[in-house]
C-alpha positions in Angstrom: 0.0 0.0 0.0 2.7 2.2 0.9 5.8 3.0 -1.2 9.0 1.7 0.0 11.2 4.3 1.2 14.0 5.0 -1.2 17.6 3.8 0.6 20.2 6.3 -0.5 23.8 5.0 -1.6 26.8 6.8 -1.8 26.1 7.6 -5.3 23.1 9.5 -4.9 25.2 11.5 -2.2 28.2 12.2 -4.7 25.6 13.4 -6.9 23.3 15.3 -5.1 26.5 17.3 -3.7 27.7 17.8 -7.4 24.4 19.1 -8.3 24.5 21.6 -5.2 28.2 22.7 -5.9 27.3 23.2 -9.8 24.6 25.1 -8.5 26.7 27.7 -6.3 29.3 27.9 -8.4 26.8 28.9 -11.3 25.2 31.3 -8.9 28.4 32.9 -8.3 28.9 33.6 -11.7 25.5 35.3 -12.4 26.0 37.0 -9.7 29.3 38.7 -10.7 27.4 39.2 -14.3 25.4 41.3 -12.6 27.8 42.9 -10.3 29.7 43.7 -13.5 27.0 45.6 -14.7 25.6 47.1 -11.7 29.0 48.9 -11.3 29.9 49.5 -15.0 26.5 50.8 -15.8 24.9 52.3 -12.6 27.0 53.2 -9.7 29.9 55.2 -12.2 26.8 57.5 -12.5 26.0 58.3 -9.5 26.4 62.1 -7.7 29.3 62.3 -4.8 27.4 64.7 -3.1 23.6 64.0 -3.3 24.1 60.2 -3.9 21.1 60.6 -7.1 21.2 58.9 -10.4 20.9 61.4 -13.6 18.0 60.3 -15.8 20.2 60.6 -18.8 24.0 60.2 -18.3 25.4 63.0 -20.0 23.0 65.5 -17.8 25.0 64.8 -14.7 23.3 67.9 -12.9 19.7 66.9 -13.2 18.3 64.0 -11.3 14.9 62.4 -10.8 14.2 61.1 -7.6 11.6 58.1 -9.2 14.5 56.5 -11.2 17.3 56.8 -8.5 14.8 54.8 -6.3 14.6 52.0 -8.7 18.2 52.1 -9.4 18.9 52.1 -5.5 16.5 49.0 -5.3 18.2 47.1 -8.1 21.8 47.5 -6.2 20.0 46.7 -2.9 18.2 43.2 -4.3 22.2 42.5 -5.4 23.5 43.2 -1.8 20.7 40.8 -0.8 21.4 38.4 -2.8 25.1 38.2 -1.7 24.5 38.3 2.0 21.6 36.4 1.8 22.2 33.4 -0.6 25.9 33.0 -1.2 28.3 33.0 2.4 31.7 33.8 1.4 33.8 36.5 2.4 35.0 38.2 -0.8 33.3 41.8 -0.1 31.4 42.2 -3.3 28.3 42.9 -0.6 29.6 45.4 1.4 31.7 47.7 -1.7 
């Protein structure tokens, strides 16, 4: 009536911790993708002294408060998702 319960070898082991590394490792990777382009593309932009985004990056002296707030919310989802999902001590979530 009941299924038998599945006994796990050592190969199901080797390969469930492949699949988890592969995983991380390809997370990384995305993750510096987007760090890449956070940093090449947003934060080079941003004002020293009001800490706004420009709307268009060759008028550096006017800003618009609606687009610095979803630029400031695409940086902060990628500091969340270094601190929160990946543990390693590299930095990229506190520069």
């Amino acid at each position: 009536m009941y299924p038998k319960p599945k006994v796990s070898t050592s190969l199901d082991t080797e390969l469930a911790e492949a699949l988890k590394t592969n995983d991380y490792s390809d997370c990384i990777r995305r993750l510096d993708q987007y760090y890449g382009q956070v940093k090449r593309q947003l934060l080079r932009y941003q004002s020293p002294t009001t800490g706004l985004f420009p709307r268009v990056s060759c008028h550096t002296n006017e800003a618009h408060i609606r687009d610095s707030l979803y630029i400031c919310s695409a940086i902060w989802a990628l500091f969340q998702a270094y601190t929160k999902r990946i543990d390693d001590d590299r930095g990229k979530g506190h520069e």
